[in-house]
C-alpha positions in Angstrom: -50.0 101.2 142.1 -49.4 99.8 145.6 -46.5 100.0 147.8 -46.1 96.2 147.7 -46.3 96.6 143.8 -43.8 99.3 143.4 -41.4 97.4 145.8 -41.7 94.4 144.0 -40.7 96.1 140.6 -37.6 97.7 142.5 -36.3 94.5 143.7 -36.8 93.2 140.0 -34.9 95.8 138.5 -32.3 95.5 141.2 -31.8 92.0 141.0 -31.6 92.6 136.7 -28.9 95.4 137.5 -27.0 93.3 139.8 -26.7 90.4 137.2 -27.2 91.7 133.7 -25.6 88.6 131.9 -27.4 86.1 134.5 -31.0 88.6 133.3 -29.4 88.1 129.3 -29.0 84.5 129.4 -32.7 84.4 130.8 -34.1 86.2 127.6 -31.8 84.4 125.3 -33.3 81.1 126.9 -36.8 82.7 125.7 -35.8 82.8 122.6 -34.7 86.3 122.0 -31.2 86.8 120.1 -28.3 88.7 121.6 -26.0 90.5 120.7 -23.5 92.4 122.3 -22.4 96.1 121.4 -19.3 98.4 122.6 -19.8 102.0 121.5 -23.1 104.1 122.6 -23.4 104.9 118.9 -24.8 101.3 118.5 -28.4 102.3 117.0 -29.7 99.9 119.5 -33.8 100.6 118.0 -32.3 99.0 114.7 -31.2 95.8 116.7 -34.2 95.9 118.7 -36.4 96.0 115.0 -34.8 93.2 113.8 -35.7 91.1 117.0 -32.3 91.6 118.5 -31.4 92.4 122.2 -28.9 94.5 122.3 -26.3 93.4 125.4 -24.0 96.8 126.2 -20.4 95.2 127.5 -19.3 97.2 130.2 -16.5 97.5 132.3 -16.0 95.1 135.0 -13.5 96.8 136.6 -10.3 94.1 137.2 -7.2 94.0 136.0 -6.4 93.7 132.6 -2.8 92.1 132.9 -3.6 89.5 130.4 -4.8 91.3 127.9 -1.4 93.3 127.6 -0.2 90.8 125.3 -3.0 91.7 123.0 -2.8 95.1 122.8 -0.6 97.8 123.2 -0.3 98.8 126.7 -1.3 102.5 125.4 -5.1 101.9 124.8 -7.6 102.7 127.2 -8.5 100.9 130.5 -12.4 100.2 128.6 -10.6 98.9 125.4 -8.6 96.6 127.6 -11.2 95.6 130.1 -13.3 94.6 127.1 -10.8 92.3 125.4 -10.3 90.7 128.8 -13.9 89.8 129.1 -13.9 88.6 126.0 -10.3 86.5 126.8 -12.4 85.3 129.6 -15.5 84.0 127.9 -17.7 86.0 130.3 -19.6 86.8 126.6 -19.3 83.5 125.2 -23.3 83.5 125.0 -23.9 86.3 122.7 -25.3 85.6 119.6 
């Protein structure tokens, strides 16, 4: 492998990294299902067999003020990031 070739690769998976949902939507307009998963429990090779991309919904680190009508004020910072994303639409094209 060639320095070009290796750079090239980098600055495909940093542009992936910096956009996960922008790199999502591109495989979901291949055809490919998504869908979206919370807990690293999420047998992801199951998803995977059945011709499923899994999506992992991670923290996007604002504030979660709207979701405190939602949910109790209690629950973790990931629970409530989560349900703000999801309050937001930024998921809206999972399958």
């Amino acid at each position: 492998m060639t320095k070009k070739d290796s750079d090239t690769i980098i600055e495909r998976f940093r542009s992936v990294t910096e956009n996960p949902q922008q790199y999502a939507k591109s495989l979901q307009a291949n055809g490919h299902l998504l869908a979206g998963y919370l807990c690293t429990h999420v047998p992801e090779e199951i998803l995977f067999a059945a011709g499923i991309i899994p999506v992992r919904i991670l923290s996007s680190h604002v504030s979660q003020a709207m979701t405190r009508s939602y949910m109790h004020e209690t629950y973790c910072s990931f629970s409530h990031d989560c349900a703000y994303q999801g309050l937001a639409h930024h998921y809206d094209f999972l399958d």
